[in-house]
Backbone as a ProteinNet text record, in pm:
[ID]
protein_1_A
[PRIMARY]
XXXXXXXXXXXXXXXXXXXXXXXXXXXXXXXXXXXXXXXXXXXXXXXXXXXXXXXXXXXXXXXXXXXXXXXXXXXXXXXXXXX
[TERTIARY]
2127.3	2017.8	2074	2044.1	2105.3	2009.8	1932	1785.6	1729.2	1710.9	1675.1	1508	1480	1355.7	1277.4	1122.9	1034.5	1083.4	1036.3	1045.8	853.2	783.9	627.7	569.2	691.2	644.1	552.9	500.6	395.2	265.4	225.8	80.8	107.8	192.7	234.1	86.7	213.5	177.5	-22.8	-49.9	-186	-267.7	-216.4	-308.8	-283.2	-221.2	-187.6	-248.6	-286.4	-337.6	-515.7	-561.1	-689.6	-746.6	-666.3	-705.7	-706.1	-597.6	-613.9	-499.7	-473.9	-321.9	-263.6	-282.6	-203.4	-98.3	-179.5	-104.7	-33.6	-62.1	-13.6	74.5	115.7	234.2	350.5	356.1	406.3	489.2	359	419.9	503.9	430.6	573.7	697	679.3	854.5	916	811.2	926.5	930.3	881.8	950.2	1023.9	1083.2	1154.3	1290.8	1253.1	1432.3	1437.2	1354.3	1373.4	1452.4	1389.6	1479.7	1605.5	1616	1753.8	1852.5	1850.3	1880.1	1950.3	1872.5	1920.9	2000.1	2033.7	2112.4	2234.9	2227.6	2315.7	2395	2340.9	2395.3	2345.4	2257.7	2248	2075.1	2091.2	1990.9	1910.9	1998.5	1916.7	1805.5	1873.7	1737	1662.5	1701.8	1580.4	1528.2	1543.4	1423.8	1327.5	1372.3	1283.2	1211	1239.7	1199.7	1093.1	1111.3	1052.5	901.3	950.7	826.1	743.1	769.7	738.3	618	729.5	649.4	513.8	569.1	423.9	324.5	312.3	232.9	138.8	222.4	146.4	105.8	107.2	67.1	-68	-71.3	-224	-332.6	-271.1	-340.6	-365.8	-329	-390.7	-473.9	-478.4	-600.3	-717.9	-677.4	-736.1	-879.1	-795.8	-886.2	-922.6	-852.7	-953.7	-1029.9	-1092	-1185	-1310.3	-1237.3	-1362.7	-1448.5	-1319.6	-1394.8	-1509.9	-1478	-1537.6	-1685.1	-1680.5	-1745.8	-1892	-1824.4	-1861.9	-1938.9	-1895	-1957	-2070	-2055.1	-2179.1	-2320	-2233.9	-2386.7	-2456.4	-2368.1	-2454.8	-2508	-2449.4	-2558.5	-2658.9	-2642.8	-2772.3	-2874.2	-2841.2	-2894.3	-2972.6	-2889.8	-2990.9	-3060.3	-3060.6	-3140.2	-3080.9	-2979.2	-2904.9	-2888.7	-2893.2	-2946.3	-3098	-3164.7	-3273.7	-3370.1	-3494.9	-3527.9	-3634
-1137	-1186.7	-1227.7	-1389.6	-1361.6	-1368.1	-1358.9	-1392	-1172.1	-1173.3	-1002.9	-1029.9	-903.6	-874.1	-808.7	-850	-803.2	-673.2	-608.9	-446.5	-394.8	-506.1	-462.6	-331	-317.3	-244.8	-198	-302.9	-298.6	-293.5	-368.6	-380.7	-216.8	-144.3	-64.4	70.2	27	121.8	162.8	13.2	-24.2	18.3	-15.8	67	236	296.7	431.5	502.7	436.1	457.5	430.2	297	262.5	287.7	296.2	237.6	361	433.6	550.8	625.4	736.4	802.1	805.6	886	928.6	799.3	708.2	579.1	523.7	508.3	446.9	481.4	628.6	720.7	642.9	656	603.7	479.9	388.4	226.9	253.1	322.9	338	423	501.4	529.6	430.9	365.7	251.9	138.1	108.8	8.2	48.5	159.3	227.1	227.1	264.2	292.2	106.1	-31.5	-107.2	-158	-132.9	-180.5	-53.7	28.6	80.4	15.7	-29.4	-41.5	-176.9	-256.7	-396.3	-387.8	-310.7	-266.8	-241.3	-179.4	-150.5	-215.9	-331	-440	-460.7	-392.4	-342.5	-408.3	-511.9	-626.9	-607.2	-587.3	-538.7	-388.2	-319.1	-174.7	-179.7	-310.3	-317.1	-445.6	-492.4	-588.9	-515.8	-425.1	-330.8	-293.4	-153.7	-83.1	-156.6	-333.4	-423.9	-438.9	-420.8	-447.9	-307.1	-235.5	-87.1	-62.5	-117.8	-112.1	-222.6	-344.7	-438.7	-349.1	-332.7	-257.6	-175.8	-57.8	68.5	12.1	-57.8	-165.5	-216.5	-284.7	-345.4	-229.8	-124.2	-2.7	31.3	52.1	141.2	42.3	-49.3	-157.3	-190.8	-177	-197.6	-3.3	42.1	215.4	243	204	226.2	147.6	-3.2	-89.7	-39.3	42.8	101.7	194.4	277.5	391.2	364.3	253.6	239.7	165.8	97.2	49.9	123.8	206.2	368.4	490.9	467.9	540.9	488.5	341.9	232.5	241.2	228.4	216.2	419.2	474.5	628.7	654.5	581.8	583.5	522	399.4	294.3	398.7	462.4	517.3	616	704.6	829.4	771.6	657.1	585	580	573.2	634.1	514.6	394	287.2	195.9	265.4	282.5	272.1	208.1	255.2	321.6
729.1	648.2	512.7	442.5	344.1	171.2	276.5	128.2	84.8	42.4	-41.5	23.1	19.7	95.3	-69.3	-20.9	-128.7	-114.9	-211.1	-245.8	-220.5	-275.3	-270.8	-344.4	-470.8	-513.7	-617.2	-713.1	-779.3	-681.8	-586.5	-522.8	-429.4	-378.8	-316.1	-426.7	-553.7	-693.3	-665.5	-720.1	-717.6	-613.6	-485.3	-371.5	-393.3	-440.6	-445	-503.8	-670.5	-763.3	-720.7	-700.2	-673.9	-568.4	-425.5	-322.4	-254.2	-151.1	-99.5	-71.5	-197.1	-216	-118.7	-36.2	132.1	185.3	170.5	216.5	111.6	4.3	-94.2	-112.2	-122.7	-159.6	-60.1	91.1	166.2	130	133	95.6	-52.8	-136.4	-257.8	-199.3	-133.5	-69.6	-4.8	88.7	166.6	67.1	-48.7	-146.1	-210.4	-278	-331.8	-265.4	-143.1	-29.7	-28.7	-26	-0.3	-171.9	-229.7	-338.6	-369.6	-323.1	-329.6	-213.1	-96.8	-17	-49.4	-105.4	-173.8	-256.8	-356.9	-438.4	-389.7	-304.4	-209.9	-118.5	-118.8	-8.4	154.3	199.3	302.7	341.3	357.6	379.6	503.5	588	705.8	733.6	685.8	665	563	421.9	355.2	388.3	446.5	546.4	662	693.2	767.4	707.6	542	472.6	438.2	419.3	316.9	394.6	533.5	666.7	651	645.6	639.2	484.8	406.2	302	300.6	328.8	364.3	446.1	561.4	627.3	606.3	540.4	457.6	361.2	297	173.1	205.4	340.7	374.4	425.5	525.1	583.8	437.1	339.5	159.3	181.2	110.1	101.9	164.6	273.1	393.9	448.7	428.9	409.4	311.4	203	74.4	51.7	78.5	91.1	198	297.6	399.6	353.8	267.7	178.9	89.1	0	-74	-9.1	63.6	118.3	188.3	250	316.4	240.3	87.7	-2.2	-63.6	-117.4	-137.2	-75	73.7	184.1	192.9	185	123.1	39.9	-89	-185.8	-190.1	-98.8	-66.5	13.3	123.8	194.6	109.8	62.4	-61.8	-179.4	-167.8	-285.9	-429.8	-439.4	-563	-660.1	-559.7	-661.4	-702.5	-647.3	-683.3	-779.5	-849.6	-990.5	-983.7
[MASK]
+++++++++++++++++++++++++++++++++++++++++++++++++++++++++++++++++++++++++++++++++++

């Protein structure tokens, strides 16, 4: 491979922080080993890492959007927005 693979590690950050820790944490380890790995020279396991980290990257986003979503329609339900 001779092009460097994203690292994904700011939006990784952001889902971790906003979106839903458990996963987020994840996708920031596999961007982390992906930008060490690059550093390193070693293009091929951080093109994996880089896949790894994409992934867990969209699953954060992707479950914490359900969540939130999920919590909305309960409060809709208990009337909580209501006047």
């Amino acid at each position: 491979m001779t092009t460097t693979s994203k690292t994904y590690l700011f939006p990784a950050v952001v889902g971790a922080a906003l979106f839903f820790l458990p996963l987020g944490v994840v996708a920031v380890v596999f961007a982390l080993r992906t930008r060490h790995l690059i550093e390193h020279n070693d293009l091929e396991r951080a093109a994996a890492a880089s896949r790894m980290a994409r992934r867990f990257m969209i699953l954060t986003f992707f479950a914490g959007g359900l969540i939130y979503l999920l919590l909305i329609l309960a409060f809709l339900a208990l009337g909580a927005f209501s006047s």
